[in-house]
N, C-alpha and C positions, 0 to 999 in steps of 0.2 A: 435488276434491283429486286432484293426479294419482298415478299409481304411486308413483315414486321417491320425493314425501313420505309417502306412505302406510306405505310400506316403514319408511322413517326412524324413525316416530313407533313402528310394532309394534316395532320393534329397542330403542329406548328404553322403554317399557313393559315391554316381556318381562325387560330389564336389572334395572327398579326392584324387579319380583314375584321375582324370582330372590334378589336381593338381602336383600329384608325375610323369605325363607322358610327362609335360611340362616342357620343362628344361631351369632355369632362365635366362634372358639375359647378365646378367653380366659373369654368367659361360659360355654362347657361345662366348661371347668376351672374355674371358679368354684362353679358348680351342684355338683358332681361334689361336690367336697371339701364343701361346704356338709352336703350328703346326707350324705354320709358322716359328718359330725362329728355331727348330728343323731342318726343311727343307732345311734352309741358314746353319746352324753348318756342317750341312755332308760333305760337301767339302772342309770346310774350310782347317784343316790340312793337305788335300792333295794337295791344292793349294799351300799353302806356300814350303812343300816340293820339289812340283815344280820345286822353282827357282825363286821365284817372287820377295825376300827380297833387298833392294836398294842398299847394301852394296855388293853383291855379283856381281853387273855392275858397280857401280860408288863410289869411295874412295871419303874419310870423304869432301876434297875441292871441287871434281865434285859435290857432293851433292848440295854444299854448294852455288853453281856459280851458278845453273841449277836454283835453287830453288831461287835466286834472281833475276834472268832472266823473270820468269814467276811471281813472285811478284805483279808487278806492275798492271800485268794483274786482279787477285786475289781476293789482299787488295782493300779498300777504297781508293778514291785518295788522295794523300798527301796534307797539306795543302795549297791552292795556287796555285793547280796541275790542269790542265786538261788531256782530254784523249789525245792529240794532243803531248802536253809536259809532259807526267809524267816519262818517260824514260830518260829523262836529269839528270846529273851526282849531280845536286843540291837536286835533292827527293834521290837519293841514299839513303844516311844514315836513313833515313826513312823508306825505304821497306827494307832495313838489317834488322833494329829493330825490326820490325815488323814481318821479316821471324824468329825470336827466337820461337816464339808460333807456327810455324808451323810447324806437322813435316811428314816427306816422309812416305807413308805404302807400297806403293807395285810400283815396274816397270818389264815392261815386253816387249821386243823386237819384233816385227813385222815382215815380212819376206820381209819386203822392207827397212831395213835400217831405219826404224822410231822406236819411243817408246809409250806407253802405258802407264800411269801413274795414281798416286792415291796418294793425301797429307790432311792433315787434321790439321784441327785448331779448337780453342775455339770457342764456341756459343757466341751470344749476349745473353748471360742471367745470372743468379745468383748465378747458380747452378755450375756443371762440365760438364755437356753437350759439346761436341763435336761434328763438323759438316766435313764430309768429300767430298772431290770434285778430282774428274777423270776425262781423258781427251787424247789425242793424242797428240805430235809434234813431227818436225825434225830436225833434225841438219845439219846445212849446213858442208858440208867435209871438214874434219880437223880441226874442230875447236867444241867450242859447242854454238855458237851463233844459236840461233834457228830461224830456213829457215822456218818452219810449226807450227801453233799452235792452238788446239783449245780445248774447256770445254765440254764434252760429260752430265753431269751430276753432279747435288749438293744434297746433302743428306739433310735432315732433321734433325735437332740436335736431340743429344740421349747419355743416358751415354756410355761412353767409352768400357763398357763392352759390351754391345749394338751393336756398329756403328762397334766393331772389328767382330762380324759376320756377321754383315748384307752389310758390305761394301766389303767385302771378296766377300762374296755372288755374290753382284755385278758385282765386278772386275773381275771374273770370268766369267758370263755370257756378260760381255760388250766385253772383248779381243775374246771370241769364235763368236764375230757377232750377240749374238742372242737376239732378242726384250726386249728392256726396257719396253716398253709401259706398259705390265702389272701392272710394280711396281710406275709407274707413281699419282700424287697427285689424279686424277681424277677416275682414276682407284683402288687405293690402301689405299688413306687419306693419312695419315701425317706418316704411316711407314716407307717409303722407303726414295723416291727420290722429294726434293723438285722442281728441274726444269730439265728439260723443263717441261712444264705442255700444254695446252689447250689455255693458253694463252702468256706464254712467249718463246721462243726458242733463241736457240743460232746463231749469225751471224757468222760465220766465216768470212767474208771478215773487220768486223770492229774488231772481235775477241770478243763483246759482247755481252751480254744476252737485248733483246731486246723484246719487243711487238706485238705479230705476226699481221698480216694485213691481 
């Protein structure tokens, strides 16, 4: 065999090993999120076993009152509505209607007489995507007007099958205290949690998602 095919043939060999040792992009983004979804599943059923289910603290009307209460905060403002007046008794029937399409996933009690919550509603899209949103408040004693209230995190729309582990996921690591930040937009893309981010956070003193400065 002389040189030049010799050459030829090591140049194509060395192509093939190159080839089979590099593993395509599409299959590392594949692997990647796979891991990851796997990662969020492990706890899930033992979460809910738990104790975390809505029904097991608050019967079908507390649900029902609690989740109108925080509505306003939530939805869209009603039409007409500002944030100043959108609690007056005139938007009611508006944020009822509107609390139909949403519904409770998990609550979970504090060791100060506060809750921990998580609800979820439809996406703005076309599809059935789902977007879920958790949070803190309190109840002022004896009653369930709520003294405390605030938005810890908004998810990123996803199917249903989806957002049920991954928000579990969540819900878990938010009630035990320990850092969102990983799963954040900036940090994560568009899997997880779509705010707070880098640039928007939440106020608590207005109780809105605002622009950070």
């Amino acid at each position: 065999m002389n040189n030049s095919l010799l050459m030829i043939l090591t140049l194509v060999l060395t192509g093939l090993i190159s080839c089979q040792g590099t593993p395509d992009a599409k299959t590392n983004a594949s692997d990647s999120t796979a891991t990851a979804q796997a990662q969020a599943a492990a706890p899930a059923k033992k979460s809910v076993e738990m104790g975390w289910l809505p029904e097991e603290y608050w019967d079908s009307a507390t649900r029902d009152s609690v989740k109108n209460r925080i509505l306003p905060y939530l939805h869209r403002l009603a039409p007409g509505a500002t944030h100043d007046n959108k609690f007056e008794e005139r938007y009611a029937e508006y944020y009822r209607a509107a609390g139909t399409t949403y519904q409770w996933r998990y609550v979970k009690p504090d060791d100060s007489g506060g809750w921990y919550w998580m609800i979820d509603r439809p996406a703005a899209s076309f599809d059935q995507s789902r977007t879920a949103i958790a949070g803190h408040l309190r109840f002022s004693k004896g009653d369930y007007k709520i003294e405390e209230y605030e938005e810890a995190f908004w998810m990123f729309k996803m199917p249903s099958e989806e957002l049920s582990v991954k928000s579990l996921y969540l819900f878990n690591l938010y009630t035990r205290g320990e850092s969102l930040e990983p799963y954040y937009r900036m940090n994560r893309g568009t899997d997880y949690i779509e705010f707070p981010d880098d640039q928007v956070g939440y106020n608590k003193k207005t109780r809105r998602w605002e622009p950070r400065r």
